[in-house]
N, C-alpha and C positions, 0 to 999 in steps of 0.2 A: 504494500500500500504506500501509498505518496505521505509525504511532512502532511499536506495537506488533508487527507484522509487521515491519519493517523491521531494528529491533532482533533481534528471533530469528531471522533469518534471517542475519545478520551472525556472532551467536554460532555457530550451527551450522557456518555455513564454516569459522571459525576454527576449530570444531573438527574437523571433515572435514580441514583441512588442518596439522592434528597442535599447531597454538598448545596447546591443551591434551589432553592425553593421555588412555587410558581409565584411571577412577576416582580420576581428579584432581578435587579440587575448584574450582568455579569462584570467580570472587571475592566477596566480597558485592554484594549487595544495594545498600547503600550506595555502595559499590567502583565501580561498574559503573553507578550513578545517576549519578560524577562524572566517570566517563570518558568516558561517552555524551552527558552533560549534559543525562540526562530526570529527569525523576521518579521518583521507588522506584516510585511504581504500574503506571508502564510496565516498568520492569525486573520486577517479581513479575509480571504477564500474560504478559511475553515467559517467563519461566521455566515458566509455566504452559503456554505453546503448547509450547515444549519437553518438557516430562514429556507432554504428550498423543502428541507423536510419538516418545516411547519416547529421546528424545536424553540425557535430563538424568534423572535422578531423587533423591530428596531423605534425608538422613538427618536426625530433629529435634533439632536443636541443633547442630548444624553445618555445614547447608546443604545447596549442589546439587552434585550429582557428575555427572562424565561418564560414560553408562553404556556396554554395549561393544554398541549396536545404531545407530550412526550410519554405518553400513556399509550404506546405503541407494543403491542405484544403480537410476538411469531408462534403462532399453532402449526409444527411442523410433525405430519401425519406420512404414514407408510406410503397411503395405498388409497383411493375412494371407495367407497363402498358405502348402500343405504346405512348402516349403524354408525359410520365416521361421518354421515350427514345428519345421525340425531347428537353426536358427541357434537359437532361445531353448532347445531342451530341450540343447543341445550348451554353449550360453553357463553355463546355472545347474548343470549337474555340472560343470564348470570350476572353477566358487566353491566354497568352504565354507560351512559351516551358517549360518556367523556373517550372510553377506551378504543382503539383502532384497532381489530386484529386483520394480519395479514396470512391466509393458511395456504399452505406449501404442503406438496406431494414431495417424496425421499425419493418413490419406488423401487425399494430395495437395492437402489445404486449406492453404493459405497461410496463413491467418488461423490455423484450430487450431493450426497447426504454432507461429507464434507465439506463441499463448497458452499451450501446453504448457508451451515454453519460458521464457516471462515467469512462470507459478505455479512452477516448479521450481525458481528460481533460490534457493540457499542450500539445499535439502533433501534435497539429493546428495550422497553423496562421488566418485561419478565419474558422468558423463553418457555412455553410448553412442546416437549418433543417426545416423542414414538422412535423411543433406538434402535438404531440401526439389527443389532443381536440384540436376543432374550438372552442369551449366557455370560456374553461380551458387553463390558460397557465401553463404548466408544470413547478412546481417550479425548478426542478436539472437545466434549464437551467441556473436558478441566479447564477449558481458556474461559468457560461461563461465569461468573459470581457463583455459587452454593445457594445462596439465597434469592437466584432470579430465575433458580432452572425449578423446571418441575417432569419429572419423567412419567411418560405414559404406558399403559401395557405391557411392555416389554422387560422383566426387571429381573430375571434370574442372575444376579452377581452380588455380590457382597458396595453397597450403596455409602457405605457410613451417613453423614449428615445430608444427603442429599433427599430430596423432596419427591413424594413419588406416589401416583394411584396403579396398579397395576391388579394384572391377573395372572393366575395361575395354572398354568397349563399341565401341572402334574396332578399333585392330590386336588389341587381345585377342579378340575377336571373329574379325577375321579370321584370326590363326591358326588359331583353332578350327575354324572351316571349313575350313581346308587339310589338317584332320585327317583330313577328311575326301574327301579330294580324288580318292579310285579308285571312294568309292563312287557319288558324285556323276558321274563318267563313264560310268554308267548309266542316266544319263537324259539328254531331246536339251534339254530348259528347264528352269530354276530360277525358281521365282517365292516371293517373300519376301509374306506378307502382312502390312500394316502400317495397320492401321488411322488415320484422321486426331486421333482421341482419344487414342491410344495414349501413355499416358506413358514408355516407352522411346526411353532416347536418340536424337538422328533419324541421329547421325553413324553409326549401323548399316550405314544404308543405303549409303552413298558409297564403306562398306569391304566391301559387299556385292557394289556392283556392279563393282569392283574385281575380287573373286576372278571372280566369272565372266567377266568379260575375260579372265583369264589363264587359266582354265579351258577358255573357248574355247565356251561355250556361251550362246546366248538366257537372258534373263530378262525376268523384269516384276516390277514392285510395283505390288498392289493394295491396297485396303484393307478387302475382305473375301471369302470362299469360297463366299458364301450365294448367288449369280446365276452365279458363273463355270463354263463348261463345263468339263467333266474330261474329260483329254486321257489317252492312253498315256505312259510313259515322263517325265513329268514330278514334278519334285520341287518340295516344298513344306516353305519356311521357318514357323513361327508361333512367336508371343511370346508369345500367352495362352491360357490354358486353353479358354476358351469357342471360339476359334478352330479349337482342334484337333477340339475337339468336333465342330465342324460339320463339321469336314473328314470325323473320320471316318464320318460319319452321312452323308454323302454320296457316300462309296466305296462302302458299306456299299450303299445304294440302288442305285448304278451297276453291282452285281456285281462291281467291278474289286477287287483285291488290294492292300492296301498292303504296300511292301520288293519290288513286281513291277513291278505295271501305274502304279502312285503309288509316289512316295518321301516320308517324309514326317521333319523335324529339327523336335522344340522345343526353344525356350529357358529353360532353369532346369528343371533334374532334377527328377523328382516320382517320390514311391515308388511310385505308382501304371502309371509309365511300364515297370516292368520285365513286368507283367503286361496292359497293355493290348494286343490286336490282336499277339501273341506277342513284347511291346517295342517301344515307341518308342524312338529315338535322339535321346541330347539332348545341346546343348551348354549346361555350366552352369561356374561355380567350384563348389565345395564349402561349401557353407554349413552344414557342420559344425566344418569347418578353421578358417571364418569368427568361427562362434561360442567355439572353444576359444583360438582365440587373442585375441578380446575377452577373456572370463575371465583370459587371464593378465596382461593391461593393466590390469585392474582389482585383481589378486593383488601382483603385482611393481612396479606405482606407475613404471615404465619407460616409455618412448614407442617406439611403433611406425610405420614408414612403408612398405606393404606393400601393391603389386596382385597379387591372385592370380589365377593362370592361369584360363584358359576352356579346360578339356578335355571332348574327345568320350565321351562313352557309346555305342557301339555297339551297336544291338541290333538285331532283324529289317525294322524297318518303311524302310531305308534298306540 
């Protein structure tokens, strides 16, 4: 980054991070040439990139003030999806009017994820992000403040002070299945399909084939529905939409019935699942709960450290 980027983006933290308050004025020109020890020209550019992002604005003959829009927060998300659209519309009626968010897709680019991260650094007053690993915590985040990051979903590693709602894709997982554990005894196999692409955690599985051990019934994990014979009496895990899809465009063709002849659970609630095929049954967290309660980590300037449950949705198709 340039003197000049590097410098506004210094000043914005500091002001994100209350050094100077709303409609305080900043120091001069001058002021701020000998504390930085650049040049006035770079201090007036860096002022200038400020007033473009609405941070700073100017009275004449008196200088730059802080104005009250540096209430700029990055919701930076994996992937779209209907639930990551009730997580953002549930995050921003959370906020007040005052707050800006800007929400950003990763998709599971490593590289983008990082460059997101590296342009945004100084331009936030709080960061919410979906990391890149559930195992791995992404070292670029340590350039964040502790007290402006708040981590989503994603959190299997050792966190220490860091702020964070997530879910659990092992035992939370498998409780949620035990939720489901009478209706599940209506069928003689479980089979989980799990594609080899599939960026869902893999420790799923291990707490998958766990419950059906103790459940007392056969399974299998494939890693897709598009070749495999459809059987009586068998139940069917899916993680992705396109998955279900096929599954059920292949009942559909076989005559057979889903919540009868097929049983069928996704994962991560979709509005669309209370009306599809008289209900899907899904196990999800609440990715409204999710969203309202990011909103108040960014309201209340408090830390949070919080997995929320995986519960069942019940509906016909199981």
């Amino acid at each position: 980054a340039t003197k000049v980027r590097q410098l506004a983006d210094h000043i914005a933290l500091a002001i994100a991070e209350g050094e100077y308050e709303k409609g305080a004025f900043l120091p001069s020109i001058n002021a701020i040439s000998a504390q930085y020890q650049v040049s006035r020209d770079t201090v007036f550019k860096a002022f200038l990139d400020l007033r473009e992002r609405g941070v700073i604005s100017a009275v004449h003959g008196k200088g730059y003030y802080v104005t009250d829009k540096i209430t700029n927060v990055l919701l930076l998300l994996d992937e779209y999806s209907p639930f990551k659209n009730d997580l953002y519309n549930s995050f921003v009626a959370g906020l007040s009017g005052e707050y800006k968010v800007d929400l950003l897709f990763h998709q599971y680019n490593e590289r983008l994820f990082r460059n997101i991260i590296r342009e945004s650094l100084g331009r936030y007053s709080k960061y919410i992000v979906m990391n890149f690993h559930n195992e791995i915590f992404s070292d670029i985040l340590n350039q964040i403040d502790s007290d402006h990051l708040l981590l989503l979903d994603f959190c299997k590693f050792e966190k220490g002070d860091l702020s964070y709602i997530a879910q659990d894709f092992d035992e939370g997982f498998y409780f949620g299945l035990v939720q489901a554990r009478s209706q599940f005894l209506k069928y003689r196999k479980l089979i989980l399909v799990f594609p080899s692409d599939s960026k869902h955690p893999q420790g799923s599985k291990d707490y998958f084939i766990r419950f059906c051990n103790e459940l007392g019934r056969d399974y299998e994990i494939i890693e897709s529905v598009a070749n495999r014979p459809l059987r009586p009496y068998e139940a069917y895990l899916v993680f992705s939409m396109p998955d279900l899809v096929e599954l059920i465009k292949r009942v559909r063709a076989h005559g057979a019935r889903i919540g009868q002849d097929i049983g069928v659970l996704a994962y991560n609630d979709n509005p669309s699942f209370e009306v599809i095929d008289n209900g899907i049954t899904s196990l999800s967290v609440d990715f409204c709960e999710m969203g309202r309660m990011a909103a108040e980590f960014v309201l209340d300037n408090r830390s949070v450290r919080l997995t929320l449950p995986t519960r069942l949705r019940l509906r016909n198709s199981l």
